[in-house]
C-alpha positions as MATLAB code, in Angstrom:
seq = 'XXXXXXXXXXXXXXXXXXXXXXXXXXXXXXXXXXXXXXXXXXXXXXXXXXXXXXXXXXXXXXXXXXXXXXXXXXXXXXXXXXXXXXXXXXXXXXXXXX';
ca = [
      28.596  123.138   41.746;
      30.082  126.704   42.603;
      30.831  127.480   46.715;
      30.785  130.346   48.019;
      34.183  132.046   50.014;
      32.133  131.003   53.016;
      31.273  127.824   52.301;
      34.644  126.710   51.195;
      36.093  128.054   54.671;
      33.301  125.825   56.137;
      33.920  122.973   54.324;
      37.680  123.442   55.197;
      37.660  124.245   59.072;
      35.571  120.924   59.467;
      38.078  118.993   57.295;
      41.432  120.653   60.011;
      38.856  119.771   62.561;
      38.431  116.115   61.239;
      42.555  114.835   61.401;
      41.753  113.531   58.132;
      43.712  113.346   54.990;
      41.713  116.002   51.985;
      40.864  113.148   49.779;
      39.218  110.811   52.193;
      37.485  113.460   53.851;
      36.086  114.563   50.021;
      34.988  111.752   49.327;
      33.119  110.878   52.591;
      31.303  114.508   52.689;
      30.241  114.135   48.645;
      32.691  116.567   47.540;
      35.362  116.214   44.207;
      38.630  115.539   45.649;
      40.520  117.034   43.244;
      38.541  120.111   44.014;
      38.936  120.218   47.561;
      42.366  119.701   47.592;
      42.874  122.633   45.903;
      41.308  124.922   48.290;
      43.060  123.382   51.616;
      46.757  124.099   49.366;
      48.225  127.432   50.274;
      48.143  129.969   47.094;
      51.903  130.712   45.976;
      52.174  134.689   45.752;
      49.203  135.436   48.318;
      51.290  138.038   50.807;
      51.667  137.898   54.452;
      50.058  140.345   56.425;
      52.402  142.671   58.106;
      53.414  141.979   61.626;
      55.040  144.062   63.920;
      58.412  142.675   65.656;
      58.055  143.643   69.527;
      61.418  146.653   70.436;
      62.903  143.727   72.638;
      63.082  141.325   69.404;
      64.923  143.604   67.410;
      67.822  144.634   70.239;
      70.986  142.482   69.260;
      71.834  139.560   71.842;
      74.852  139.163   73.323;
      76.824  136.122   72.064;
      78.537  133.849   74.622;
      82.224  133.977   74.394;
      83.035  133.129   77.229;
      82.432  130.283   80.281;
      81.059  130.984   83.709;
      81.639  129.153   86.619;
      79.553  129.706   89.839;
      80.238  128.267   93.128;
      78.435  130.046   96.285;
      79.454  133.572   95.924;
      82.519  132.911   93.397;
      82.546  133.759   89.876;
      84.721  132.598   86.956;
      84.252  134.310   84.210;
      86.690  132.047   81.209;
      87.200  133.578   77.277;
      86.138  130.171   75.331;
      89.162  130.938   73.216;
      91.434  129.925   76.441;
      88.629  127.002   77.268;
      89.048  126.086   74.054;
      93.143  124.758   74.148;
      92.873  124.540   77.628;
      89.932  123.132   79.398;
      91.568  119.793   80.932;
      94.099  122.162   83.159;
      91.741  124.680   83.886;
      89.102  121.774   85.388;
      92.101  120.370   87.575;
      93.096  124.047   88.738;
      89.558  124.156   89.515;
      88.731  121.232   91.420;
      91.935  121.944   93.517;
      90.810  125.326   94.196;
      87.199  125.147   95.038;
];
């Protein structure tokens, strides 16, 4: 039995509606499983439609290289590469400080 575009996007919206697995839900309904798992697998080769990237997407971000420390109105701004071999002195200067 032939099925029309329509009808197979029928039969396949109630199957994603269902939570079940293709085969069981084949057999239950009277369809060949075989059959109907081959129209709920993607096609390899069928092309994306385009989609546009919003402007904000595309600007770069700005990596973190750095460590920033906030405490009421004071800042601490510290390159990772300094964190990095010296974190355990900078915490003590720290704690003494603030």
């Amino acid at each position: 039995m032939k099925f029309s575009k329509e009808e197979k996007a029928m039969w396949l919206d109630d199957w994603k509606k269902s939570g079940k697995n293709p085969w069981a839900y084949a057999r239950e309904n009277g369809l060949v499983p075989q059959t109907f798992t081959s129209w709920a697998r993607p096609r390899k080769g069928k092309r994306q439609a385009f989609v546009e990237v919003p402007k904000q997407v595309l600007q770069p971000t700005r990596l973190v290289q750095e460590i920033m420390i906030e405490k009421g109105d004071i800042r601490i701004h510290i390159p990772l590469s300094v964190w990095s071999e010296s974190s355990k002195v900078i915490l003590e200067g720290l704690s003494v400080a603030l």
